[in-house]
Each structure stands twice: as structure tokens, then as C-alpha cells.
BAMIGU-345797 format. One line per field, with one value per residue (C-alpha): residue number from 1; z, x, y. Coordinates in steps of 0.02 Angstrom, whole numbers. Layout:
N
vexba c(NUM,...);
pz c(Z,...);
px c(X,...);
py c(Y,...);
This chain:
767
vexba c(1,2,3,4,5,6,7,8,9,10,11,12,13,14,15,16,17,18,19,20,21,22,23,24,25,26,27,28,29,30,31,32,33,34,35,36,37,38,39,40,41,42,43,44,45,46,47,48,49,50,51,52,53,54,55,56,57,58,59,60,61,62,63,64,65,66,67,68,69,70,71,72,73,74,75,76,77,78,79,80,81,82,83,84,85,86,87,88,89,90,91,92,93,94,95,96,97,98,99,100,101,102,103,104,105,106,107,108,109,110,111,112,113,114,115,116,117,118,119,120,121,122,123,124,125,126,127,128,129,130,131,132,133,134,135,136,137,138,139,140,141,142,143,144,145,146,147,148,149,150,151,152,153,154,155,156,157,158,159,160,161,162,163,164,165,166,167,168,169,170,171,172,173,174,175,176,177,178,179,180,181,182,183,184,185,186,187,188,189,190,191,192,193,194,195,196,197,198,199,200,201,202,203,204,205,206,207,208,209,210,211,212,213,214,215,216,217,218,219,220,221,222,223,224,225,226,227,228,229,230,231,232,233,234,235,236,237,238,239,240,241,242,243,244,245,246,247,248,249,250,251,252,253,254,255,256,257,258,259,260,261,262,263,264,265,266,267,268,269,270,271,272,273,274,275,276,277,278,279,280,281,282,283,284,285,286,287,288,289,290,291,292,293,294,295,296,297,298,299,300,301,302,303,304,305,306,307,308,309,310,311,312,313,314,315,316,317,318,319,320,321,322,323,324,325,326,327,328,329,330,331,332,333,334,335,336,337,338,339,340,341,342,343,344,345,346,347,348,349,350,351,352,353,354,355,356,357,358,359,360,361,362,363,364,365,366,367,368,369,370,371,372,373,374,375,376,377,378,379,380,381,382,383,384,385,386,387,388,389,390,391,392,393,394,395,396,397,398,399,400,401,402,403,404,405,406,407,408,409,410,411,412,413,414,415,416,417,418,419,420,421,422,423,424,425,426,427,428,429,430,431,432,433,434,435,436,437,438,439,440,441,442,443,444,445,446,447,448,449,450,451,452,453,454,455,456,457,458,459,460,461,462,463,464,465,466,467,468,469,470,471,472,473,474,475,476,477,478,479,480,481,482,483,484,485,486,487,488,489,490,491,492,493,494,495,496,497,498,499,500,501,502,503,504,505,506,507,508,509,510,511,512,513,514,515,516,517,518,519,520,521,522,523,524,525,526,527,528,529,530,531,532,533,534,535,536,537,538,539,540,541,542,543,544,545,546,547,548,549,550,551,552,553,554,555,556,557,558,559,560,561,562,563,564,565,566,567,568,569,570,571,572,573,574,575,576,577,578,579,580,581,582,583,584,585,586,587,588,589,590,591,592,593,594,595,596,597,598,599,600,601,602,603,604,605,606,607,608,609,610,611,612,613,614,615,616,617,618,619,620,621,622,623,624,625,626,627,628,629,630,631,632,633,634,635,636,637,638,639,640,641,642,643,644,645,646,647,648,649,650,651,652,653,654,655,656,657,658,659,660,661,662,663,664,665,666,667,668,669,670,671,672,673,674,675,676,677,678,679,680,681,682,683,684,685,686,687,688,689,690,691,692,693,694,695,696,697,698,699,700,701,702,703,704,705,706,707,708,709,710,711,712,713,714,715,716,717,718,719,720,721,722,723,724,725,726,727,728,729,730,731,732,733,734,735,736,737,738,739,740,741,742,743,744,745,746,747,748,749,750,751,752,753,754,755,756,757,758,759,760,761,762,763,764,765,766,767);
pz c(0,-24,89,-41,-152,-344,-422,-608,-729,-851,-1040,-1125,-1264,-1132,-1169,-1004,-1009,-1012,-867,-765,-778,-723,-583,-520,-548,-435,-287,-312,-291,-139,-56,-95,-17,82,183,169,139,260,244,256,370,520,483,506,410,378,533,643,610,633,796,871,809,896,1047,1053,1047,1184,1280,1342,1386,1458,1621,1613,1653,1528,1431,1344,1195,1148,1144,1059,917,895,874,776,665,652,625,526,457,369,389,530,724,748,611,706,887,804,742,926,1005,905,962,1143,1121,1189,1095,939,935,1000,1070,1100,1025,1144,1346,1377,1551,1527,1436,1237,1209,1222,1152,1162,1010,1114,1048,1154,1245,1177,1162,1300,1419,1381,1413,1339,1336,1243,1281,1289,1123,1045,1108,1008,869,908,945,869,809,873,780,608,594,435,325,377,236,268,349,226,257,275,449,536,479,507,496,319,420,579,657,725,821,786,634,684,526,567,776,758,587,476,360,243,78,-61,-232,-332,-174,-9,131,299,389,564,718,767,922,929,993,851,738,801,808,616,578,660,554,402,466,487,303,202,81,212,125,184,231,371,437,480,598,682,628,636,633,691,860,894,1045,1084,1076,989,913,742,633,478,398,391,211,199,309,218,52,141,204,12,-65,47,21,102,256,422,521,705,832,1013,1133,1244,1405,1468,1631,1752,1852,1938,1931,1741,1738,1621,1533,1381,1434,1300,1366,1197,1034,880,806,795,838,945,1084,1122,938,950,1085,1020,862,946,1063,883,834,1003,958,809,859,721,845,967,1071,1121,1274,1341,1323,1472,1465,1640,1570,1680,1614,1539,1421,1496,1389,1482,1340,1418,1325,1328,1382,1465,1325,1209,1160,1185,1013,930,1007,979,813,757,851,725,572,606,720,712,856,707,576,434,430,243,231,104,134,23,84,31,10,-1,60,-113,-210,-175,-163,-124,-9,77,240,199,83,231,368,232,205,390,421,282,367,506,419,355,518,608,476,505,688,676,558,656,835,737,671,871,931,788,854,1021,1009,923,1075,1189,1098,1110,1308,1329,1254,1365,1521,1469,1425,1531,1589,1407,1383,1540,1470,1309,1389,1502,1378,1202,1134,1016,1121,1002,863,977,1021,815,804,916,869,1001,934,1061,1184,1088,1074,1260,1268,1175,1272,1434,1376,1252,1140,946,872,747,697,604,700,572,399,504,639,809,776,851,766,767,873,976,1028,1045,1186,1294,1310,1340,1482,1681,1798,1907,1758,1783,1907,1877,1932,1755,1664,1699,1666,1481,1457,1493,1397,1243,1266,1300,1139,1024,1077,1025,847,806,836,739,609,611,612,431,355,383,343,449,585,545,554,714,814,726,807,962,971,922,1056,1163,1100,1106,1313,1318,1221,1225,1266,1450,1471,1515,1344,1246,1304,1140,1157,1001,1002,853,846,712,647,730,605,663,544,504,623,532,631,678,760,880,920,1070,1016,1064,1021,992,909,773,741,630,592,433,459,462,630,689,843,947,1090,1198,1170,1069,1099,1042,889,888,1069,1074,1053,1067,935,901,866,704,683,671,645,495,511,660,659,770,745,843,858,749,611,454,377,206,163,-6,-61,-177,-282,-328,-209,-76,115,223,409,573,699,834,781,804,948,1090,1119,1272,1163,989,905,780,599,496,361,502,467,281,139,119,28,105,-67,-67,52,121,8,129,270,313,376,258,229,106,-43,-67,-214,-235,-345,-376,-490,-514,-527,-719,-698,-744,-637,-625,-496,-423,-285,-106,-109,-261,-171,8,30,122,133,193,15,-18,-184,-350,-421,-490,-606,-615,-687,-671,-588,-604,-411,-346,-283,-247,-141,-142,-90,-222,-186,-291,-480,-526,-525,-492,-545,-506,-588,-533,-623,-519,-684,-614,-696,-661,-762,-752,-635,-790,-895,-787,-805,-651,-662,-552,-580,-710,-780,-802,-926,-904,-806,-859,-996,-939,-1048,-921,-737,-670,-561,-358,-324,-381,-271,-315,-255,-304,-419,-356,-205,-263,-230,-88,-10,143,111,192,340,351,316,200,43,-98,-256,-337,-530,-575,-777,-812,-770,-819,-967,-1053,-966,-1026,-1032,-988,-867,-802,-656,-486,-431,-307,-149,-189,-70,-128,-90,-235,-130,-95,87);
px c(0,64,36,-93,-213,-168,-296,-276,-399,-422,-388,-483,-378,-233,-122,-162,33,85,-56,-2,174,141,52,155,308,209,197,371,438,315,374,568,562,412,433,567,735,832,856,1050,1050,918,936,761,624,452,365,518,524,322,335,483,378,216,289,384,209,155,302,348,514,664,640,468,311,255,102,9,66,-102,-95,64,6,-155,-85,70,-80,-209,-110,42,64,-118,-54,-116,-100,-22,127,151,153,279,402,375,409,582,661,624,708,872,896,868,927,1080,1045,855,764,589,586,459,386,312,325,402,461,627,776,689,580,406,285,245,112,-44,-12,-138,-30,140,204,333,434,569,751,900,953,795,806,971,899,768,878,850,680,592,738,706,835,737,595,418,295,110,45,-75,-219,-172,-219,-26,158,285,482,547,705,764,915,1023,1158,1245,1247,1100,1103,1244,1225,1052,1055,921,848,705,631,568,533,691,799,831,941,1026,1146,1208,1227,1391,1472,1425,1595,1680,1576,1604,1785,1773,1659,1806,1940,1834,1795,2007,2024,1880,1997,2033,2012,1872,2064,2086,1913,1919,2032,1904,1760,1831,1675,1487,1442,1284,1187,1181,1383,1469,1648,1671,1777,1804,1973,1991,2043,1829,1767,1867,1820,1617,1614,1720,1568,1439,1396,1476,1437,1514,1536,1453,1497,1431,1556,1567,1689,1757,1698,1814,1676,1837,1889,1945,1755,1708,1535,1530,1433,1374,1353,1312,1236,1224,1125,948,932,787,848,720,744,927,886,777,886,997,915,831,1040,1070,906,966,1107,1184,1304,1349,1490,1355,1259,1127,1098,1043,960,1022,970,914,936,1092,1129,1192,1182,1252,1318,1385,1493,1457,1651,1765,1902,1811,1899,1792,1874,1804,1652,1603,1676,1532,1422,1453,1436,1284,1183,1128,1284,1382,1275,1327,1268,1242,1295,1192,1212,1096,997,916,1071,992,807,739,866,935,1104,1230,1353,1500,1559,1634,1483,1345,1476,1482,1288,1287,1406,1330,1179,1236,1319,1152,1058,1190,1176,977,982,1121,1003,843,952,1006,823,783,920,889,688,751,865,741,611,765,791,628,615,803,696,547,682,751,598,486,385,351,292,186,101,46,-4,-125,-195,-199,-330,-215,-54,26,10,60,230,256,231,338,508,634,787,832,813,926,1046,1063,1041,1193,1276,1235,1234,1379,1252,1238,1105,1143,927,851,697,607,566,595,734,700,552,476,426,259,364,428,284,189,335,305,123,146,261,237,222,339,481,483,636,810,877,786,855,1000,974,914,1062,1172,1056,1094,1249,1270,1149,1252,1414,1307,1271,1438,1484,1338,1404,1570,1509,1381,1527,1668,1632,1809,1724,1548,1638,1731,1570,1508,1662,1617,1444,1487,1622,1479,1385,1512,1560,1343,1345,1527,1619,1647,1437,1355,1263,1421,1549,1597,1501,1552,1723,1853,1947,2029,1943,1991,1952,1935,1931,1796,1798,1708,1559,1649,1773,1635,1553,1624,1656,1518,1465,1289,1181,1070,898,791,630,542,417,571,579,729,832,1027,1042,1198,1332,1362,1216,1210,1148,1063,955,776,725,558,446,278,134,138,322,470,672,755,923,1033,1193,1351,1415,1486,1435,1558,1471,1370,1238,1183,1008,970,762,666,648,843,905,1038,999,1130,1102,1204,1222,1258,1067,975,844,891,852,757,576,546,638,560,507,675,559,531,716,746,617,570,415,267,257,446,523,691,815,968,1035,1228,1386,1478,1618,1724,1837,1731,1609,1418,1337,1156,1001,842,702,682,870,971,1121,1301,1435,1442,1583,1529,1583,1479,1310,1318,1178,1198,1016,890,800,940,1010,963,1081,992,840,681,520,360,336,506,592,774,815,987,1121,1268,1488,1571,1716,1805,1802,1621,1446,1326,1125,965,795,634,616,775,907,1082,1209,1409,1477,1649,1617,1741,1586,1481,1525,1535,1426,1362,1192,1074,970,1136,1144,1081,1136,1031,888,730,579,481,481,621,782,772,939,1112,1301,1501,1634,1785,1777,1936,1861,1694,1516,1417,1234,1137,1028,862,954,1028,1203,1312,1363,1481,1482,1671,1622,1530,1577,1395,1324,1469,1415,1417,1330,1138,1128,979,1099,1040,945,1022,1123,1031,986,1001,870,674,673,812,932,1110,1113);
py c(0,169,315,414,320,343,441,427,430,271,265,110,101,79,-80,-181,-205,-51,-19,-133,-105,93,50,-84,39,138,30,-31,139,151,7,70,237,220,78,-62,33,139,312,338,498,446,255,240,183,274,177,193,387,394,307,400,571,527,486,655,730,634,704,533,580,471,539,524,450,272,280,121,52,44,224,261,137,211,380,335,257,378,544,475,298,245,65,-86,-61,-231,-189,-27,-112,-261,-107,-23,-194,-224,-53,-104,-280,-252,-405,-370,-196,-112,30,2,171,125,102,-36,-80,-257,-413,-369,-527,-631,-696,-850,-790,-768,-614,-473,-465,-365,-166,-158,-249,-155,33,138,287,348,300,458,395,415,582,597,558,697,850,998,957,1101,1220,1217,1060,966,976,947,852,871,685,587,654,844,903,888,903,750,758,710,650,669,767,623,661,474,372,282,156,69,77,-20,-92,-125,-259,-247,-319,-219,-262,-317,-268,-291,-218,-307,-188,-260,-141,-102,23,207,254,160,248,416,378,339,494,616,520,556,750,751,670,668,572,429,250,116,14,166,162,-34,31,111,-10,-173,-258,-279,-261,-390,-345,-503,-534,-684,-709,-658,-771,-705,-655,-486,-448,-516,-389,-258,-298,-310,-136,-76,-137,-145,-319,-458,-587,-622,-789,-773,-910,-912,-883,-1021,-1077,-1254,-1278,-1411,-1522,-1596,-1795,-1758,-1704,-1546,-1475,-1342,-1180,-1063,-874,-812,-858,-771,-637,-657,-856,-890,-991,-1102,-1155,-1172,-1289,-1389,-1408,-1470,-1594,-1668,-1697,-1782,-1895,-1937,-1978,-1870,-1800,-1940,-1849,-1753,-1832,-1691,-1523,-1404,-1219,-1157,-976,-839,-630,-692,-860,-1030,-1162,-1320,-1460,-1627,-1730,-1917,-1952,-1851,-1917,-1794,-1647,-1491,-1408,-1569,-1549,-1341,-1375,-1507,-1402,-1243,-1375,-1431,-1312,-1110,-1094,-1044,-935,-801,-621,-567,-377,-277,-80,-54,124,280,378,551,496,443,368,166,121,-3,105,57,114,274,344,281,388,518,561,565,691,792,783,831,995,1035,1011,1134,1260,1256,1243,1428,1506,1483,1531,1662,1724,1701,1819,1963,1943,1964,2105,2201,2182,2221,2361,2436,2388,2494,2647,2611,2592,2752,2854,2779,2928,2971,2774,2784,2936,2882,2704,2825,2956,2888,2804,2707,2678,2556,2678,2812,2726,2684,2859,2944,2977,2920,2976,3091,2957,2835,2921,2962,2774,2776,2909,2793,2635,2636,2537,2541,2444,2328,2323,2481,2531,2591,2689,2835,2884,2843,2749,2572,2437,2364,2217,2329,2415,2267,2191,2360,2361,2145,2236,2193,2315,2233,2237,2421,2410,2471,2291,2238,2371,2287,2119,2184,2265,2101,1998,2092,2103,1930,1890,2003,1887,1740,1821,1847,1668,1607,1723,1644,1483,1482,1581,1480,1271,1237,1321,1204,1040,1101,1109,944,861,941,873,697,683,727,606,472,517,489,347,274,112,174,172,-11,-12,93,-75,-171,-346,-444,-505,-593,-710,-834,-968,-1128,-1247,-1419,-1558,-1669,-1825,-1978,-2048,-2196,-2101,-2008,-2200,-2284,-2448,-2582,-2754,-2766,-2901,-2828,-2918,-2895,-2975,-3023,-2892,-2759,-2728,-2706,-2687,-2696,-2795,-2751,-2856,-3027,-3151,-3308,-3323,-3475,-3412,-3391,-3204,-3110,-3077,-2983,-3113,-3151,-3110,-3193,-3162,-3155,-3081,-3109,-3065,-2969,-2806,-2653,-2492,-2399,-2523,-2460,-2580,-2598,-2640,-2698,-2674,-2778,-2592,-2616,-2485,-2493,-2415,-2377,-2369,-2337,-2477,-2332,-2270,-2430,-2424,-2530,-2709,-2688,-2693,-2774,-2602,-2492,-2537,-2501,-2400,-2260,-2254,-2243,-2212,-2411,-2419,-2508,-2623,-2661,-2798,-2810,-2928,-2937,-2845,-2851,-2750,-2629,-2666,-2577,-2641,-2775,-2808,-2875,-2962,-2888,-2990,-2972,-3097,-3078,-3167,-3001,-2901,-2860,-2844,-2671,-2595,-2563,-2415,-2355,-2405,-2310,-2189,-2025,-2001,-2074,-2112,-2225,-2252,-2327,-2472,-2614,-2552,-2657,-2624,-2705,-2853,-2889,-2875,-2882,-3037,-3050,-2972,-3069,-3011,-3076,-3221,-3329,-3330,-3421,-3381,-3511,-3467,-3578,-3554,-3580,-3725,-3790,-3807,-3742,-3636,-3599,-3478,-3367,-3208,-3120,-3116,-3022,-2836,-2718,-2561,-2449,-2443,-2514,-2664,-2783,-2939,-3111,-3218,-3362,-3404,-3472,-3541,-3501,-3432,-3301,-3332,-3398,-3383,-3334,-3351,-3343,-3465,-3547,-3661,-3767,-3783,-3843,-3776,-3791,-3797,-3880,-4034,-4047,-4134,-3970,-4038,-3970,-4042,-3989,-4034,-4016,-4094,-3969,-3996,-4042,-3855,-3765,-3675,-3497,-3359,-3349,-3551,-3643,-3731,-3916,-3994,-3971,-4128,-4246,-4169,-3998,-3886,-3906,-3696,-3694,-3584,-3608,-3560);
């Protein structure tokens, strides 16, 4: 919405394009100057500026009394910014949030939220008042120090801009999204600022190199450790567009007996807490962090964020460092200066143009504020002049005050020149004014001040006091005179009032102390999962409904375990901890899971496809341990496949990933680690196969070749082995037997093969 409804008249024969594009121009260039960007001198937006105005109105000083926000909303609202009470109260809220902003603009008295990311309460419930540097930002108002603009609807006057006595932009910050731009400026120490806006005033040449000096960074309210290099943060504020790395700052803390605990004092920039939190608790669940044991929130006013390591053989650097990789504790804070430069015109500025339309603004705000003292002190010297005459020819006043009908005419008329110049001879005074068209005469101001006169003011210890006023008042002119005639003179006084500001404001105050700190990146490297895992041995079960489970330790395989009704086990086998397990689906795709992630053996487990992306029409072909350099054999049921590297089929999601392609009703069906230097295939219709694994080529995904030629039905089973030593399979005794002349089904791969030998397995699998 823009601030005045667009009132132009409609031509039909108008290209709805070229309509459209007008009026959306129109609203773009709203939204730009009018509510999302910056302006460079205040650093405020429209609704910032609105807010701060109205409550100046309301005379809720810093020393003063609170008044609802209720109030302050509805006003801000109904005499300035034609826009929603709750968008107004939301922009009042965020200058109170000493969280949020640096050097908090609003005073609140009740609840206005928390770093914890809770809402305010409602305007009703809260209070406010300005703060002293919202009255910084105010000085000078009532002087003439910027442009007025008529409010939307006509009846009242608002500031264009206000006076600012600090760079305001770059103390609080700013962010905000128009249309096709955007701006995020982070706050950063007054003094440092005003230390950087005197270098400039000293060398309006200086560099944006020599102001990092000054600058060297941000300064968050709520503190951190800044990491990055500095030849980044240089180059950031050069172009105004850049990013910073923001750790938390956080302390070792010695529990004794080799004992010790992480605690984090401060996180970054605008991370809700509670969320951090419960980020990080959902890592520790998932075991995705396993160093990690617990996380505590011992927070009261300030941040404590207790994180216990599961051993004390952990090293805290390790720890803090997967912490930043994988949780908000570590964030980056895009810089994009991108602000009205002169109030109506965008622009990408870097740190020495934003300082620079400051201090120009500042120039032009003390030239304004001397020329409307000045305007002051000529009006009153020319009253004091006519109240020396009155002193000094106060019968004569008296008289016509008495007798004429028209005294105010009556003093206009009278010529007082005698009486000057005895004022002259007894006052040693020259008037700098001229009285009138003719000599000696009083102005219409003049004469107005004497009949406004008290009795009581008739005394010669007045006299007096008028005749030091003046005096003193003519001292102040000629200074006021030097100053808008000489610019060396102008940026003199504009140092003067920023060191002011700065001893108000500065690092010696409680809020002025620097709270962000740097420091080098201490980059710890990557430490595989395996290497976080204490080293276990579990038993991993897993039933042939797909539940699946660890039990501690190595149980015997062959023992009697617990099932749900209707279930029974499938795989048993032992592993460790530190393990990874490969799960091979009847879709063709490879899972890979994380023995240290399992659910404990205490219940039946969890159903393995609340792990990975299983679907409910697949089943599971084999499950085993990864391990690497080895090779598989993969097949389908349609009697295709290929041998494929273990490496080549880990997944690093939880979707898993594709390798053996089948279509139809065609299913994977086998999953075997390749050994030896023969392939042996059986069909449904129980006709045996060996065959050279050489011929079988090894891909990495796809259909693969075939492995044996059926007339009719589809492949049961498929296994390697060597062929010196013979191949092997149990009987229906369950003994096993091994057949070493196996010259009869030796053939070419794709052969119908021949039956299985006597006694081969009725199920028509080798194992």
C-alpha cells in the first residue's frame, strides 16, 4: 500500500501491459522509499520515524512518566502511518528488544518478548517511553533542523528525516525487503563509529582500509565471536555487500575428577533460543552428533547453555567445532548496505559513503539549527531594543499608555531619537537592527513587547538584566556568524557534538561497552562418525516384518529371542557400534544405516522403514555390515544383474540409492559379496548354472545382462565361489554338501543350465 491512493484517470484504449506495468512501478517505488529501505542519514524507516515522532508529541520523555502502547500505536496510526496497528506495535516492540537492537530506540515496562523468540504481549498490556538515544535522534527538532511534509491526510506536519546526532544506521542496523531489493545492515558500536566519523571529518579522503581501523567489525547486541578473515570484512564494508561468520562464545567448565561440561554465554545474532535448543536436542536424538550426550538451558537474564559430553576423553574443540557444522551456534550475517542515500534514491554504499551522508547531514542540520538561533536572537534584540527605550523614556511610555486612545500607534509614532541616542551616550550601545522607515522609531514588534510589559519589570535591577542579555545575545550572533561563514568552523562544532555524543553513548557506558568479540577461525577437521562411536558389540535383529533392533553385546545367535505375534526373525547377526549396515530393497536400491542409531534391544525395536524411505510395497532382500573394498553381486528376478563396488552403493540419505533397475513385476532378488572366480545361478524350475564371474561386467547402476535363460519362470537364487574348491549348499538334513564336478552345469553365461544334482534344497537356494 502506499501512503496516498493513486488517483488517475483510465484510458480504454490503454495496453493492459503497459497499465499494469505503471502501476506496479508505482507501488514498487512506494514500497522502496516508503517503507522497506533505510534512509542513510536517520537510519530509520518510515514507521520507525512515525513512531519516534508521535511519541515526542506525547512528551513521553526518558525521564518520564510510561504511557500504553495501545496508545502510542493508535496515534502513531491515526495521525501518521495509514497502515495496521499490529505492524506498528511489532516495529514499537523491536526497538524495545534489547535483543534485537543495539541501542534500543523504545523504553518498555512489561513483557516485549525474548531472546527465546516469544511475541509481546498485547499493546494493552505493555508501556513505553522513549530511551535518551531516541532523544538523540530527536535534537534539534523544534529548531528548524529538517523539512516537515504534510501527513497523509493533510491536517498535521511529520519530519521528512530526523536530526540524528549518531549514525543511527549502522548503531542499530536495519533489514528490509522491497521489490527487486533488499537491505541487511548489522549494528555495530556508537563510539567506534564516532571515532570513524572524526577520522573522516580530519580526512575526508581517508580510504574504507583506514576506517576498519576504527570499525573493525559488527557489534551484535547479543555478543558472539566473529571469525572471519579480515581482508573479507574489508572488502564487505568496500562494497557494501559481504557476510560475516558469528559463533557463540562459549567456556570449558572443570567439574573436577577429569570431569568438564561446555557452557554457551552467547549465541548469535537473531537465533531464537528455544529453537537453537531444540535443534539441537533433535541432533542428540538422532544420534547425528553422538559426542554429544545432553543439552541443558540453565538460562536466567543472561545465556547458559550447559552441553555434556558423553566421555570425558572428548575434546571440547572437537566438540564446539561439530556443534558450529551442524547447528545455528555458528551462523553467517549477509551484509547488504543497500539504503536511501539522499532519502529517495537506493544504493549499495559502503562504509565510507553511509559515514559520509551522515556527516553531511549533520552539516546541514547545524547550519539550520544557527540560522533559526540566529532568526531568534535578531527577534530578540529588536524587542530588547525597544524595552532599553521604554527603560530610558519611561515617563514618556507611561504617558501615552494612560492618555492615548491608540497607544501602540502612539509609540510607532513617536520619534525616540533623542532618547537613543542618550541610550547611547549611557549605555555605550549601537544597534545593529534599524527601528524603522523613520529615525528613532519602534517597530510594530517593539511596541507590541512594551504594552505585553509587567508592571513589576519596571525596576532598575531589570534594566540591567536587559542590558546584559543583549549584550550577551550580540556575543552569540557573532559566533553564529562565524560559524555559517566559515565550513572549517561548521565541522569544528560537529566534532564537538559527536564527542559529546560518544562520552553519552561510549564504550565506557554499560550499553556503549563493545560486546562482540574476534577471533581466528579454529578450524577443526571433520571426524568420521565412527570415530565419535564408542566402540560396542551389539547383536542386530531384525525380523521379517522389518523390525529391527541392537541388543547389547554378542548373543548367541542360535538363542531364542522375542517376537511380536505373528512375527518372526530373519536376520541375526554381530556387529559393533562404529558399524554401518547396508540394506538392499526388492525396488533395486541400496539403504545404508548406522548400527550406533538402532533403537535398543530392550523392546521389539522400531520398523526399519521409520528409518529410511522403504516403501510399504517393497520388502527387504538382505541386510549385512559394510564393509568396504569388497564387491556385490546384484540380480533381479527376471534373472538379470552385475557386480557393483561397495563403495559405489552407500547412501547419504535417507531415500537410499538406486543401483539395480527393475520395472514391473520384475523384483530384486539377490544381494550377494562376491568371492572366488564363478557364478553359480538356479531357476525356478531348479536347472543350475556356473559360469565365469569375468563375464559379468561391473557397473554402477542399471538393468545388467543375463545371467541365465529361462523358458519359463524367473531366477530364485544366484552365489560366487571358487571353483577349485567346489560348490556348496545344505541338504534338507541341514548338512552341507559340496559338489566339486561341477563340468555338467558349467556352461556360457545366458545357458539354460541343467537340473540341480541330487539333494540340492526343494526352496532352490544355496544357503
Amino acid at each position: 500500500m502506499t501512503d496516498e491512493p493513486i488517483d488517475r484517470p483510465t484510458d480504454p484504449s490503454e495496453p493492459l501491459r503497459r497499465a499494469i506495468g505503471e502501476r506496479y512501478l508505482t507501488y514498487a517505488l512506494s514500497t522502496i522509499m516508503d517503507r522497506a529501505l533505510p534512509d542513510a542519514r536517520d537510519g530509520l524507516k518510515p514507521v520507525h520515524r512515525r513512531i519516534l515522532y508521535a511519541m515526542s508529541r506525547l512528551r513521553l520523555a526518558s525521564g518520564g512518566g510510561f504511557l500504553k502502547s495501545a496508545k502510542i500505536s493508535g496515534d502513531t496510526m491515526g495521525d501518521f502511518h495509514p497502515h495496521g496497528d499490529a505492524a506498528i506495535y511489532d516495529a514499537m516492540a523491536r526497538l524495545a528488544q534489547d535483543f534485537n537492537v543495539r541501542f534500543p530506540l523504545v523504553d518498555g515496562q512489561g513483557n516485549f518478548g525474548n531472546i527465546d523468540g516469544d511475541n509481546p504481549a498485547a499493546s494493552r498490556y505493555t508501556e513505553a517511553r522513549m530511551t535518551a538515544a531516541a532523544e538523540a535522534l530527536l535534537e534539534g527538532m523544534a529548531e528548524n533542523a529538517v523539512d516537515f511534509r504534510d501527513n497523509y491526510d493533510g491536517r498535521l506536519t511529520e519530519p521528512v528525516v530526523l536530526p540524528a546526532s549518531f549514525p543511527n544506521l549502522l548503531a542499530n542496523g536495519s533489514t528490509g525487503i522491497a521489490v527487486g531489493m533488499a537491505t541487511n545492515i548489522a549494528p555495530h558500536n556508537i563510539e567506534e563509529l564516532i571515532n570513524a566519523c572524526l577520522h573522516l571529518i580530519k580526512s575526508p579522503n581517508a580510504r574504507d582500509e583506514t576506517l576498519i581501523d576504527y570499525v573493525p567489525g559488527p557489534d551484535f547486541p547479543t555478543g558472539g565471536v566473529i571469525v572471519e578473515p579480515k581482508e573479507n570484512i574489508i572488502e564487505a564494508y568496500r562494497t557494501g555487500r559481504g557476510s560475516f561468520r558469528l559463533r557463540a562464545k562459549w567456556e570449558v567448565e572443570d567439574l573436577g575428577r577429569g570431569q568438564w561440561q561446555v557452557v554457551v554465554t552467547e549465541i548469535p545474532y537473531q537465533v531464537p533460543k528455544s529453537r537453537l535448543i531444540e535443534k539441537i536436542a533433535e541432533l542428540i536424538q538422532l544420534k547425528k552428533i553422538p559426542i554429544l550426550a545432553d543439552i541443558r538451558d540453565e538460562s536466567a537474564e543472561d545465556i547458559r547453555m550447559v552441553f555434556e559430553p558423553r566421555t570425558k576423553n572428548v575434546d571440547p574443540e572437537v566438540l564446539m567445532g561439530t556443534l558450529f557444522r551442524q547447528s545455528d551456534l555458528e551462523v553467517r550475517f549477509s551484509l547488504n548496505m543497500n539504503v536511501l542515500i539522499d532519502g529517495r534514491t537506493p544504493k549499495v554504499c559502503s562504509l565510507k559513503e553511509v559515514l559520509r551522508a551522515f556527516l553531511d547531514h549533520r552539516r546541514e542540520v547545524l547550519i539550520r539549527r544557527s540560522q533559526y538561533r540566529m532568526e531568534k536572537i535578531d527577534h530578540r534584540l529588536e524587542v530588547l531594543e525597544g524595552f532599553i527605550i521604554a527603560f530610558l523614556n519611561l515617563d514618556r511610555v507611561i504617558d501615552i499608555i494612560r492618555y492615548d486612545e491608540d497607544p501602540k500607534a502612539a509609540l510607532m509614532r513617536e520619534d525616540w531619537s533623542l532618547e537613543r541616542g542618550r541610550a547611547a551616550d549611557e549605555a555605550s550601545y549601537v544597534s545593529p537592527l534599524d527601528l524603522g522607515d523613520g529615525e528613532g522609531e519602534l517597530t510594530e514588534v517593539q511596541a507590541e513587547a512594551i504594552l505585553n510589559m509587567r508592571l513589576r519589570s519596571l525596576r532598575k535591577l531589570e534594566e540591567m538584566e536587559l542590558l546584559r542579555e543583549r549584550d550577551a545575545l550580540m556575543e552569540e550572533r557573532a559566533s553564529l556568524e562565524d560559524l555559517l561563514e566559515n565550513e572549517d568552523v561548521q565541522w569544528t562544532n560537529i566534532s564537538d557534538q559527536l564527542r559529546e555524543t560518544r562520552t553519552k553513548f561510549g564504550k565506557k557506558t554499560i550499553e556503549g561497552a563493545r560486546r562482540t568479540q574476534f577471533a581466528e577461525a579454529t578450524e577443526v577437521e571433520e571426524v568420521p562418525l565412527e570415530a565419535m562411536i564408542e566402540r560396542e558389540p551389539i547383536t542386530v535383529v531384525c525380523s521379517k516384518m522389518g523390525w529391527i533392533r541392537a541388543m547389547k553385546g554378542h548373543v548367541a545367535l542360535d538363542s531364542a529371542l522375542k517376537f511380536k505375534d505373528g512375527d518372526e526373525g530373519r536376520f541375526v547377526f554381530h556387529a559393533e557400534t562404529t558399524d554401518r549396515l547396508l540394506m538392499f530393497g526388492t525396488n533395486g536400491r541400496f539403504y545404508t544405516l548406522s548400527a550406533s542409531q538402532l533403537p535398543g534391544g530392550r523392546g521389539m525395536g522400531e520398523p526399519v522403514r521409520l528409518m529410511v524411505d522403504l516403501p510399504n510395497e517393497s520388502d527387504i532382500v538382505d541386510l549385512f555390515i559394510l564393509k568396504p573394498g569388497v564387491k556385490f553381486l546384484v540380480a533381479s528376478s527376471a534373472g538379470d544383474g552385475f557386480i557393483v563396488p561397495s563403495d559405489d552403493v552407500v547412501a547419504q540419505t535417507r531415500t537410499g540409492k538406486q543401483v539395480l533397475n527393475v520395472r514391473g513385476d520384475v523384483l530384486a532378488k539377490v544381494c550377494r559379496t562376491v568371492v572366488g572366480d564363478s557364478v553359480a545361478c538356479v531357476g525356478e524350475n531348479r536347472k543350475v548354472l556356473v559360469f565365469a564371474v569375468d563375464e559379468l561386467p561391473e557397473m554402477v547402476r542399471g538393468k545388467g545382462v543375463r545371467l541365465q535363460k529361462y523358458k519359463d519362470g524367473g531366477l530364485s537364487d544366484a552365489t560366487t565361489f571358487a571353483l577349485e574348491e567346489g560348490l556348496s549348499w545344505k541338504d534338507p538334513a541341514g548338512r552341507t554338501r559340496t559338489e566339486t564336478e561341477l563340468a555338467e552345469w558349467t556352461g556360457k553365461r545366458a545357458s539354460a543350465g541343467r537340473m540341480a544334482p541330487r539333494g540340492f534344497p526343494r526352496d532352490n537356494r544355496f544357503n
